[in-house]
Each structure stands twice: as C-alpha cells, then as structure tokens.
C-alpha positions as a Python dict, from the first residue, in 0.01 Angstrom:
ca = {
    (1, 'X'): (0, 0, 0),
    (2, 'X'): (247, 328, -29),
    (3, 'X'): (503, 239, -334),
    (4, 'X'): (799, 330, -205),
    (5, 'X'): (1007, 622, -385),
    (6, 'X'): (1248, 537, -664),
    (7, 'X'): (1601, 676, -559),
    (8, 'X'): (1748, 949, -748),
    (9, 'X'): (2101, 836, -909),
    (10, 'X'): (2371, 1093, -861),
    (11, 'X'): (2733, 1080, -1103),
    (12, 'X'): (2977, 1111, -853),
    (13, 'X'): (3331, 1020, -1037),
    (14, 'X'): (3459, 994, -1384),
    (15, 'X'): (3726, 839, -1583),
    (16, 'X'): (3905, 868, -1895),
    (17, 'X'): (4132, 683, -2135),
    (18, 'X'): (4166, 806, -2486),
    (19, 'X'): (4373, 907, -2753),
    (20, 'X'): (4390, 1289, -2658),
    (21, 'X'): (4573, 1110, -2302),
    (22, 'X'): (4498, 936, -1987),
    (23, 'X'): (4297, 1141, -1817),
    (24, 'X'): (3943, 1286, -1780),
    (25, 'X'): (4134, 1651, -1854),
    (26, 'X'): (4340, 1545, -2110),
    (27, 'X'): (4045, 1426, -2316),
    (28, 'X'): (3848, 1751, -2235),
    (29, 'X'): (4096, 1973, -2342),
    (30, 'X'): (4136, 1790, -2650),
    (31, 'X'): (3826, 1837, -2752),
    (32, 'X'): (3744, 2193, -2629),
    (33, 'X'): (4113, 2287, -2855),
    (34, 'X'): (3944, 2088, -3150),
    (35, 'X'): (4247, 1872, -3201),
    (36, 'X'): (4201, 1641, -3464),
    (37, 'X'): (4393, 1311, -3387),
    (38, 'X'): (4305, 1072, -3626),
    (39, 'X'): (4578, 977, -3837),
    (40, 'X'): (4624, 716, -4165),
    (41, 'X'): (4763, 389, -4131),
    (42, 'X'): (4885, 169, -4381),
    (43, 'X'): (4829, -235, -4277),
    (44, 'X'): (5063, -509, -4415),
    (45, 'X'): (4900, -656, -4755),
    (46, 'X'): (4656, -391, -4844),
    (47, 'X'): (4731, -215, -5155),
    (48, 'X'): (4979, 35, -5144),
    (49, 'X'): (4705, 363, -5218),
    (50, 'X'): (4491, 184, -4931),
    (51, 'X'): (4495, 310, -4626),
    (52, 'X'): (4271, 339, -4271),
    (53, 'X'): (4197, 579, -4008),
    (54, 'X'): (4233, 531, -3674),
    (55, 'X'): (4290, 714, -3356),
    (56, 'X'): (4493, 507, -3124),
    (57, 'X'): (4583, 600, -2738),
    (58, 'X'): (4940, 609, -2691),
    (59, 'X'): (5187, 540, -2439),
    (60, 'X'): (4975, 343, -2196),
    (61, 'X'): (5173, 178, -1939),
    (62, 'X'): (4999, -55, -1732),
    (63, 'X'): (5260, -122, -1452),
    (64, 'X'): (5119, 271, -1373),
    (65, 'X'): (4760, 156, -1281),
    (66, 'X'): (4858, -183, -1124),
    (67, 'X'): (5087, -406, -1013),
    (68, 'X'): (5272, -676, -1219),
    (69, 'X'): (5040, -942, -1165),
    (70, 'X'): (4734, -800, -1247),
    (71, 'X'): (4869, -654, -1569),
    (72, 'X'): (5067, -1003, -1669),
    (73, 'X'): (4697, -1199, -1649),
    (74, 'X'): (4478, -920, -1822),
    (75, 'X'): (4438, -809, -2137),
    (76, 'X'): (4465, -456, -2248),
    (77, 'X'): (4044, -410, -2226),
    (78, 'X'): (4051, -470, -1843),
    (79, 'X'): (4372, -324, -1828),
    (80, 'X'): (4204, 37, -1960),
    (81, 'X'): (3891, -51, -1734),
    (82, 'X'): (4093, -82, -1423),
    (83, 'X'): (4286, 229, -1505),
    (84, 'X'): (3953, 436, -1566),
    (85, 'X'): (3799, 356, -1282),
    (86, 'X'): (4052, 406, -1071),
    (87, 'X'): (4034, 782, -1206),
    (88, 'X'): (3690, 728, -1111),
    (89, 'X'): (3694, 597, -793),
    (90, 'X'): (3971, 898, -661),
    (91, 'X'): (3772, 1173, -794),
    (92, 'X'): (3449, 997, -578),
    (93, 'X'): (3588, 986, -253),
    (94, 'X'): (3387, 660, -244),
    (95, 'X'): (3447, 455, 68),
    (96, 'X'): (3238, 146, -60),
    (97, 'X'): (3033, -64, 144),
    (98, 'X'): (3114, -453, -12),
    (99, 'X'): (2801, -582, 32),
    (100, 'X'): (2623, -265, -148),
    (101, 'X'): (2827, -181, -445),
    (102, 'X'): (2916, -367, -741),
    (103, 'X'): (3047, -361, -1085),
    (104, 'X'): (2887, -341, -1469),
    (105, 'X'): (3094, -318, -1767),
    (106, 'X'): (3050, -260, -2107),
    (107, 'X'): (3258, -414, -2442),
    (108, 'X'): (3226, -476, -2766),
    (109, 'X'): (3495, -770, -2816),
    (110, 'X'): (3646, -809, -2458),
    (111, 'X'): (3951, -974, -2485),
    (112, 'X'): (3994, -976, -2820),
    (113, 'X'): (4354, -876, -2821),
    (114, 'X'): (4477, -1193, -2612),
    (115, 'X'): (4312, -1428, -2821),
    (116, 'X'): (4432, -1314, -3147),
    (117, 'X'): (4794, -1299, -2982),
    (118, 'X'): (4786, -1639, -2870),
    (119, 'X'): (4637, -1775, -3226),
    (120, 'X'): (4894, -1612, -3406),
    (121, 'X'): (5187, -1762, -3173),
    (122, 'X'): (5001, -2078, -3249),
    (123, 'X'): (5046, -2048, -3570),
    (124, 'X'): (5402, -1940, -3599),
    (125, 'X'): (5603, -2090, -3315),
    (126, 'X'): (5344, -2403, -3228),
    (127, 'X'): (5182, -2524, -2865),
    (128, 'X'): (5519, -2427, -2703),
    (129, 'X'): (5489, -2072, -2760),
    (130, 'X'): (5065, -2011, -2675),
    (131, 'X'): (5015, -1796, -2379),
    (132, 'X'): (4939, -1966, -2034),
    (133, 'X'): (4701, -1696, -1951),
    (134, 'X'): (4492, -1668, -2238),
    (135, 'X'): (4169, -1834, -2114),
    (136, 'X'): (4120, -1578, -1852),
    (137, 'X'): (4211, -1314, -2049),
    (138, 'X'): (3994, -1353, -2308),
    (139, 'X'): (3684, -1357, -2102),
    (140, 'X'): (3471, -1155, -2091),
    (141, 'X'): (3355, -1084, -1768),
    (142, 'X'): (3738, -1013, -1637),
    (143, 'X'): (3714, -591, -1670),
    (144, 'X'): (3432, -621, -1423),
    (145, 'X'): (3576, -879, -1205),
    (146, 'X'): (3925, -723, -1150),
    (147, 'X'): (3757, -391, -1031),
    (148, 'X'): (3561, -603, -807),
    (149, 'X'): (3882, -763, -682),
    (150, 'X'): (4097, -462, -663),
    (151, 'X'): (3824, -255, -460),
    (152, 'X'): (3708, -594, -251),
    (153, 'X'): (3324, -509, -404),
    (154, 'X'): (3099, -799, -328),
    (155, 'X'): (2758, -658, -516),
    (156, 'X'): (2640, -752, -839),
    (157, 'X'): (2932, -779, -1083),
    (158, 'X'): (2827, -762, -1480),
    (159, 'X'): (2923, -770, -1790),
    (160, 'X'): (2723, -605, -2056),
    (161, 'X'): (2800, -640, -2459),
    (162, 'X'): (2558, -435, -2702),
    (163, 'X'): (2844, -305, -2935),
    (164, 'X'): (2823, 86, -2974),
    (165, 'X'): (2602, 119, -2718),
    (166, 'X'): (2752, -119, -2428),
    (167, 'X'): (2835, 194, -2189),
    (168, 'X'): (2533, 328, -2234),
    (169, 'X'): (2360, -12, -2141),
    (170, 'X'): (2612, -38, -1829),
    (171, 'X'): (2474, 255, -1665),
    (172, 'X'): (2141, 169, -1740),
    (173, 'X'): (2193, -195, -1587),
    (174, 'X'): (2372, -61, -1283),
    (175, 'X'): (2125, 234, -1238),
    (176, 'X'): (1857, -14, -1230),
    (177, 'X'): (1992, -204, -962),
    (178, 'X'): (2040, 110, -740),
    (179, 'X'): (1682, 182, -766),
    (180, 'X'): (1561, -203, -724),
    (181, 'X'): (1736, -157, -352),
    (182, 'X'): (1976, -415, -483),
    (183, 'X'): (2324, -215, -449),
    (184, 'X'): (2373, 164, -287),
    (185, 'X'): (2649, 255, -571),
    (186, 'X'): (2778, 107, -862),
    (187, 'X'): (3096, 172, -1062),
    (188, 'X'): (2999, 126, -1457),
    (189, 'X'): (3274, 193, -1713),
    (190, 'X'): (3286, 52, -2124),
    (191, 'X'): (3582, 6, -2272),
    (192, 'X'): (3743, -74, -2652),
    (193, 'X'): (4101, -155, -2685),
    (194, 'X'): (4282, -402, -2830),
    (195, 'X'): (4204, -395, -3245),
    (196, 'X'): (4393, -82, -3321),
    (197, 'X'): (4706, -137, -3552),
    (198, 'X'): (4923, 50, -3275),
    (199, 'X'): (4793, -202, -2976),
    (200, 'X'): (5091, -471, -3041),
    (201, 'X'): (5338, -269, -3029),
    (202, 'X'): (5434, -426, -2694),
    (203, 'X'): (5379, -753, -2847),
    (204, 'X'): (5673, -773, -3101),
    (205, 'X'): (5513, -576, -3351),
    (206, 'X'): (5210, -781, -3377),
    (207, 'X'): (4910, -645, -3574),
    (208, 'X'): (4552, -776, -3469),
    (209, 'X'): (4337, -923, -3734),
    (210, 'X'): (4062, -652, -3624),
    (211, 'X'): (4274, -354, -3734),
    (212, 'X'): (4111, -462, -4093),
    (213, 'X'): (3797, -492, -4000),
    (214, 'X'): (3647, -153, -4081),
    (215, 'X'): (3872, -155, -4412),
    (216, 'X'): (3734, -517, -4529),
    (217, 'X'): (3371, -438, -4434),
    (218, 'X'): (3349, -95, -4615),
    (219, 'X'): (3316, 111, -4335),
    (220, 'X'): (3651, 324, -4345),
    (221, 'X'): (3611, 659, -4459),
    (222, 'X'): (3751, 728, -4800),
    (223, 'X'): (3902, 1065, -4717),
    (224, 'X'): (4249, 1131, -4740),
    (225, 'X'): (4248, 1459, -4542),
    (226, 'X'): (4223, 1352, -4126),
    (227, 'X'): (4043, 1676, -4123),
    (228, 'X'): (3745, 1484, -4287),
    (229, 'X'): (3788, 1154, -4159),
    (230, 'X'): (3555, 1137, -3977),
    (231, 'X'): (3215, 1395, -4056),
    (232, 'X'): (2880, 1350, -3831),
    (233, 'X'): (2575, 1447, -4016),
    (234, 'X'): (2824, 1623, -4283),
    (235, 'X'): (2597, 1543, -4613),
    (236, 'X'): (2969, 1439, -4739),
    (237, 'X'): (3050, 1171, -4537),
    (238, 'X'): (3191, 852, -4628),
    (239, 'X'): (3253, 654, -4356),
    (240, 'X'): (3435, 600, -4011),
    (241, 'X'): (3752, 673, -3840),
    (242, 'X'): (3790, 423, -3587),
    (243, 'X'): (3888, 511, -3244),
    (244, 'X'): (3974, 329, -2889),
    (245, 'X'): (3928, 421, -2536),
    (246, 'X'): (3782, 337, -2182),
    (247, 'X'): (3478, 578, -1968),
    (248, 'X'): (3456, 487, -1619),
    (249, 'X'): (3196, 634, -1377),
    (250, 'X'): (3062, 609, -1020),
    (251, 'X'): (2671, 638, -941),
    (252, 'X'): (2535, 603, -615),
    (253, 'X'): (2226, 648, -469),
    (254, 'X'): (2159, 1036, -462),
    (255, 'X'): (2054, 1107, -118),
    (256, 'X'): (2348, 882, 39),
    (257, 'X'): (2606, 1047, -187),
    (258, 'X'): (2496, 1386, -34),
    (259, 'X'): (2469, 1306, 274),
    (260, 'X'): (2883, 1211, 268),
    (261, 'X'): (2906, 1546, 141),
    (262, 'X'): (3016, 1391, -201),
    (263, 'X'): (3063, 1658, -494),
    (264, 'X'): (2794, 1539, -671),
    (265, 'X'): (2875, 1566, -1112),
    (266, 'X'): (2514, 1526, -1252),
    (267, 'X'): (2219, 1290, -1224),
    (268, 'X'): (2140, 1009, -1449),
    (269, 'X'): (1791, 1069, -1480),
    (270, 'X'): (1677, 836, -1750),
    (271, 'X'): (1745, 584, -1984),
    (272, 'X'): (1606, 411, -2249),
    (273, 'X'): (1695, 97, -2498),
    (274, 'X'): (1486, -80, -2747),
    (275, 'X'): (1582, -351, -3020),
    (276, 'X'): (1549, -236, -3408),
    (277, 'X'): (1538, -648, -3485),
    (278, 'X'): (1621, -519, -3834),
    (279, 'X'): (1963, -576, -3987),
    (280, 'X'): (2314, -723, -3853),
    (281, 'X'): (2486, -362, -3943),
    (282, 'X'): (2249, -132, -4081),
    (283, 'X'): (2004, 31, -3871),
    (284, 'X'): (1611, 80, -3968),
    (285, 'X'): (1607, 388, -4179),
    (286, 'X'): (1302, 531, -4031),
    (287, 'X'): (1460, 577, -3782),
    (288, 'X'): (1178, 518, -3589),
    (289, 'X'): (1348, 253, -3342),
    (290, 'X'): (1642, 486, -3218),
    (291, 'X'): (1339, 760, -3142),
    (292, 'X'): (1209, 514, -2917),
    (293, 'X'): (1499, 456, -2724),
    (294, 'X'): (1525, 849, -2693),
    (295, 'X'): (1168, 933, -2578),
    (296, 'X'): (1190, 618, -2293),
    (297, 'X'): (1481, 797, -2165),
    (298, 'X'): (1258, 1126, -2169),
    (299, 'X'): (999, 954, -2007),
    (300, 'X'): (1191, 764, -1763),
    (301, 'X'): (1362, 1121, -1651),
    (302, 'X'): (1014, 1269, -1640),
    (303, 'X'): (1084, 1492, -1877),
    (304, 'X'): (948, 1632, -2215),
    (305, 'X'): (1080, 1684, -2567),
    (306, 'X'): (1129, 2059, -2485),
    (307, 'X'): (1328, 1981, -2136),
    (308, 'X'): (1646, 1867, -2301),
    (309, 'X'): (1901, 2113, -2387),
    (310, 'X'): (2129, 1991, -2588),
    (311, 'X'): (2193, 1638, -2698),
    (312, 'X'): (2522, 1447, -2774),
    (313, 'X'): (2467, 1253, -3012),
    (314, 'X'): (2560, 874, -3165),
    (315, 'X'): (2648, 1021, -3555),
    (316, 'X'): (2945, 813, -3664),
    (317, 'X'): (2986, 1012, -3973),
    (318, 'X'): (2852, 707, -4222),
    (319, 'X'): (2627, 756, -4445),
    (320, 'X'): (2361, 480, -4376),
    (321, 'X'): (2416, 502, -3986),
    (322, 'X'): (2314, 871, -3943),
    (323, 'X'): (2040, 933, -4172),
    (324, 'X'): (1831, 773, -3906),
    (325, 'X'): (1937, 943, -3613),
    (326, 'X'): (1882, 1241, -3809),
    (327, 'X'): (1515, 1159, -3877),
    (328, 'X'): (1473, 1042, -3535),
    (329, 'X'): (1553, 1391, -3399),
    (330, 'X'): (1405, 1583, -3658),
    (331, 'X'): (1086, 1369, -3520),
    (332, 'X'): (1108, 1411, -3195),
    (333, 'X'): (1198, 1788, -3143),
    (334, 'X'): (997, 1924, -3454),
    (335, 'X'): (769, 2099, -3202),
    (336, 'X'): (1007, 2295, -2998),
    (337, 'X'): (1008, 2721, -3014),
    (338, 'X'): (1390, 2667, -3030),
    (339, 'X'): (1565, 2419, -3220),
    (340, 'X'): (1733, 2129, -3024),
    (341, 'X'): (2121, 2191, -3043),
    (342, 'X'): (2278, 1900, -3115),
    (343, 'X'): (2716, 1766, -3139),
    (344, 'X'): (2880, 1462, -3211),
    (345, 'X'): (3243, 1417, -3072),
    (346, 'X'): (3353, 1131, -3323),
    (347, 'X'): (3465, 1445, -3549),
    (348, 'X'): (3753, 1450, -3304),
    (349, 'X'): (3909, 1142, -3225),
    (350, 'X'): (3636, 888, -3397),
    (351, 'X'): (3421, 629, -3315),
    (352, 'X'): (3526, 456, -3003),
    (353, 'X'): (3282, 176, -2976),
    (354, 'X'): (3196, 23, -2722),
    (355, 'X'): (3351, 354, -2514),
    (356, 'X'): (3183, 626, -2772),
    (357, 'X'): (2858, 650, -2496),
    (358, 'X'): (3070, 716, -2226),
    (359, 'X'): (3275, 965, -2335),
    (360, 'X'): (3018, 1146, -2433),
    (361, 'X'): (2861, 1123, -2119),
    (362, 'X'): (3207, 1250, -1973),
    (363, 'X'): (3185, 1555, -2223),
    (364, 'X'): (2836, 1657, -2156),
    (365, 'X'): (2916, 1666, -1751),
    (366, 'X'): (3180, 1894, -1831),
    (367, 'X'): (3017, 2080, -2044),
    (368, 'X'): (2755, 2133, -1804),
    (369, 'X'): (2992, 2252, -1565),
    (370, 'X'): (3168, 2464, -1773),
    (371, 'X'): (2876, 2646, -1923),
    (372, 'X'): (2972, 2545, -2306),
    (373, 'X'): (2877, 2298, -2551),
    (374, 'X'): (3151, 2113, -2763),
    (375, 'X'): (3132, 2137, -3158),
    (376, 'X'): (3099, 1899, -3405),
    (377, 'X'): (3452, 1912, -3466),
    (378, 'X'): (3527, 1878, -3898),
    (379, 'X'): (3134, 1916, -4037),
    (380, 'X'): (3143, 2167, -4250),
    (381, 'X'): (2804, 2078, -4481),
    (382, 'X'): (2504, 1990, -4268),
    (383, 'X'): (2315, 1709, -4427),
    (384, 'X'): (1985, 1887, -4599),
    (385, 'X'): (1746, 1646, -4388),
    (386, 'X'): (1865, 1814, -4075),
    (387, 'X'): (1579, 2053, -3917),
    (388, 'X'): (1745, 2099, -3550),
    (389, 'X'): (2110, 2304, -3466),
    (390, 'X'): (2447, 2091, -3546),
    (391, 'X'): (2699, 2319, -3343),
    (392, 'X'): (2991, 2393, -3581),
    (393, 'X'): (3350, 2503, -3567),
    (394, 'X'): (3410, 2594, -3192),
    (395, 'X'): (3241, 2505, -2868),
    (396, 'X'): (2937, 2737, -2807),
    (397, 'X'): (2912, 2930, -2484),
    (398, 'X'): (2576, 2786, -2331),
    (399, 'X'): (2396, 2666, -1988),
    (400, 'X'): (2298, 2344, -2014),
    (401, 'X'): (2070, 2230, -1723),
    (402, 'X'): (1959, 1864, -1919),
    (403, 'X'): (2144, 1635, -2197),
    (404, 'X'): (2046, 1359, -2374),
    (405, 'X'): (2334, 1104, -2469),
    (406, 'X'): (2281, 867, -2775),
    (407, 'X'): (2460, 568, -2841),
    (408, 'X'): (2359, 277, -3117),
    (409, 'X'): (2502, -26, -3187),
    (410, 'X'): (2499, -340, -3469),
    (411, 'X'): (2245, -564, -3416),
    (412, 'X'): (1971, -280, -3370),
    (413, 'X'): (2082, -183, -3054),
    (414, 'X'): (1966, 158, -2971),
    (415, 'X'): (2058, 314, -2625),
    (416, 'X'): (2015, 670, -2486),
    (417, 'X'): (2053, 837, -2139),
    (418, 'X'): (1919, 1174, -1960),
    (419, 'X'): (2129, 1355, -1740),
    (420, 'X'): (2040, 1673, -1522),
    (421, 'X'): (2219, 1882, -1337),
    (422, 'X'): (1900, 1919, -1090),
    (423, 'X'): (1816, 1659, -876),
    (424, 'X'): (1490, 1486, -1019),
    (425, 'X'): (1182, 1535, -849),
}
C-alpha cells in the first residue's frame, strides 16, 4: 500500500501586537531601527533603589478590534489574540471552509489578568464588587474559542500552554493536524498580556501580582542602563527584561493555498519538541535536551545541519538559561565550512513569553523577504563558549533561504521550528 504524501504547510498571514505598536510593521521597523524600549519601573513596596524592567505595549484599545461585547467578557490575552489574528486573517485573504479550519493557541497564564482583578475587588470592596464575568475570562481555552466564534471556524479548536515555548508548540499542533488530513488551514497565534505593571491602567490603577514575579524570583536583570537590560549570549548578562505581546499566523495546506493564488510568506517545514524532565526553572546545562528539539525539527524539514541559514534564537539574556542553548549550537553546527549566524530579538523589547516564538517567527519571514538578518540588538561581549556568529550592532544584509526558530520554556520545555522559503520536496 502507497503512503500517501504528507502536505507541505505554507505561512500565509501574520500578526503582530507588541510594544514597538500594533502591527506586524510597526514591530519590524522597531527592530530593524534597533529601538530599545524597555524601560524601569518602580512597583509599590519594593525598596526605593529596586526597580524592574519591562517592555509594555501601549495604547491598546480593544473597542478597535471588536465590538463591546466581546471585549466586556474577555480578558486582555484573548483580547490581543483576537486582534492578531485578525491582522492575520486580512493579510491571508483566507475565505475559510468551517468544517476544515480551526484554531490553536498558545499562553503561558491565560487569563491571568481577570482573575487577579476580581481577587483583589474581593478583597477590598467584598462579594458585591467581584466581576460577573470572571469565570469565562479566566479560562483558558477562550483566545482560541473567540477566534473560532468570530470567524464561524468549526475545526479543531486548542489551547496549548508550554510557557516560553507555547507558540512554537501551537504551530506544531496545528501543523500536525493539516498533515493528519484533519483540517485544510489553521490559524495559530500565542499570546502574553496581562502581568505587566502598565496592564491596569484601565482598571483604576490596579497593579497585577505578576508584575513582581521576575523581581521576587531573581530573574530581573540588575542593570540600570535599558541599553543592557536585556543581553543574549552577552558573557555580562544578568538577567531578564520582561516583555508582552501577541503573534498570530495562518497555515494552510500548501498546494490549496496556491492554488487560490494566495501570496504565500514561507513554509513551516519542521518542528521539533522534547521534554528536559530536569528542573522547574532551570534548564539541563548540557544542553543536550534543547539540541534535540533542534535536530527533530532538522529532520522533520528534511534537512541537514548545514541547510539552515541563520537561526533566531531562544537567548533570554540570563545567565543559567543561555549557556545551554549556547552549547547546544556550538554542538550541532561545529561541522559547518561557515559558521551558523545566529540573533536573538529579546535585546530589543525582551522576553515576551509565551509570544517570544512567534515573533521571532514573524521577524525571520521578514527577514527572509527583505534579504537581511536582524541583530542582536545591546550584546556587546559575546560569551567565550560561543563558536558560531552572534550578529551585532545592525541588521546584516543577507539571503536567507532556511531559519531555524528556538523557543524554551520552564518545565524543560524545549521547542524549535524550520521554515523555508522553498517549498519542501
């Protein structure tokens, strides 16, 4: 018996929400202009020389992306999925068939916003006061279910939480269901929102619990310059900046997405994932783990080592999390004639979670069409252990036919994607 062919999976749309704007362009040329946009924050109670970075979107208005129901039973994560994909979903062209296209979403702590609201009226003003609608916003499935709604999409819809590396998972899920026959497209998106200091403004001022999170666990760079925040690979670094954001993307099945005539943005050629089963926060320092989430991807796409370009990788600029990404590469590409060229966009805006995959996801397909590479945006002092290229100071003129997209999460979990700007054989 013939196997039948796996489908080729073709990018077709793309969505942004960040702090450079909201917009797929506004968070390009943010980058490309290496604007740094992390800023210090000082939270109620800390001491007075403490402070935390963060890079916070700004100026979201939800009543622009939907109507006043929607946003009055969501909270902000869905809210910044639904806007996202809706980017998505225009730049497509995508005239869904219900019964073959559904939904997968990525988050870290969905709703977490809503519930920490509510608690804190709770506590304050007493039952009177807690918010009628905070069951459904705090669950976690409702990002994926309110696309569904809004574009009437009757496939599979998911929810997917692996921390850091939820988008990355997404479009693994969804791609997987495209090639099981299951669905003909899939919109995939991960989104973080709702921890930042700056997200209550709209509720009277209120400051999550999360925003001291990074600052109570040890994890918030000690820098007091934004310019070093936040330092991938940078043998200096001291921790993270933490950022927010949404990635939203459409994938359909390659051959039907040409056929419409479809502009077609890149193909998601492989993907990988694999467990460290090591440590709540820390990842196994071998490294050894994160490589083998990189070379599935590789062999998923069909590809070799020496076939990727350029890679985007995870690199959160803390000193435990990127010595073993660092050894993972080094591993992995010590062969090549050319040193892999490698960039982290966190030096930027941050780490944005749950969102950091797809964005740079979103970056790569640019660059690709663009024919440059972004920087590492604030690394000035490559850590020694490096043996492969860490693009510095300015985005590097450069074809780029093949990326490799890392993203890795607490709890050991290690995700990484191929793209090519080919369709795979």
């Amino acid at each position: 018996m013939t196997r039948p062919a796996v489908p080729a999976i073709a990018i077709t749309g793309m969505g942004a929400i960040s702090s450079y704007g909201h917009s797929v362009e506004s968070f390009y040329s943010g980058l490309v202009s290496n604007r740094t946009v992390m800023r210090p924050v000082k939270l109620p109670g800390l001491d007075a020389t403490s402070q935390v970075w963060w890079s916070m979107v700004q100026g979201f208005n939800p009543l622009d992306w939907m109507d006043e129901r929607v946003a009055d039973g969501t909270d902000v994560v869905a809210q910044w999925a639904i806007a996202a994909t809706q980017q998505a979903m225009h730049q497509s062209g995508l005239k869904p068939d219900p019964l073959r296209c559904g939904v997968v979403q990525g988050t870290s702590l969905c709703g977490v916003q809503s519930v920490m609201y509510a608690q804190s009226q709770l506590d304050r003003l007493g039952p009177a006061a807690f918010p009628r609608k905070t069951m459904m916003k705090a669950l976690t499935n409702m990002g994926a279910a309110q696309i569904a709604m809004r574009y009437g999409l009757h496939g599979p819809s998911l929810s997917v939480a692996t921390a850091c590396a939820s988008t990355l998972d997404a479009l693994g899920v969804a791609a997987g269901l495209i090639r099981a026959g299951r669905a003909d497209a899939m919109v995939v998106g991960g989104t973080e929102a709702g921890h930042s200091p700056g997200s209550g403004d709209h509720l009277d001022h209120f400051v999550p619990a999360m925003a001291y999170a990074p600052a109570m666990f040890g994890m918030n760079s000690t820098e007091t310059d934004a310019r070093r925040a936040c330092l991938p690979f940078d043998k200096n670094r001291s921790g993270i900046a933490t950022s927010e954001g949404s990635a939203a993307f459409v994938l359909e099945r390659a051959d039907l997405a040409e056929q419409r005539g479809a502009k077609i943005l890149g193909y998601l050629a492989g993907y990988g994932s694999v467990a460290d089963a090591y440590h709540p926060s820390a990842p196994d320092p071998s490294g050894q783990w994160e490589a083998r989430a990189m070379q599935q991807a590789m062999g998923d796409a069909g590809l070799r080592n020496q076939d990727i370009d350029v890679l985007y990788a995870h690199a959160t600029g803390t000193p435990v999390g990127d010595t073993p990404e660092i050894r993972a590469i080094n591993v992995l590409h010590a062969q090549r004639r050319q040193p892999l060229s490698v960039t982290s966009i966190k030096g930027h805006f941050g780490h944005g979670a749950a969102a950091s995959g797809g964005l740079s996801l979103i970056t790569g397909l640019l660059d690709m069409a663009n024919g440059r590479f972004t920087n590492t945006a604030n690394t000035t002092d490559p850590d020694p252990e490096i043996a492969f290229e860490l693009v510095l100071h300015k985005p590097q003129q450069r074809e780029i036919r093949t990326f490799q997209v890392n993203a890795f999460g607490f709890g050991g979990q290690n995700a990484s994607i191929v793209v090519t700007r080919a369709r795979p054989s």
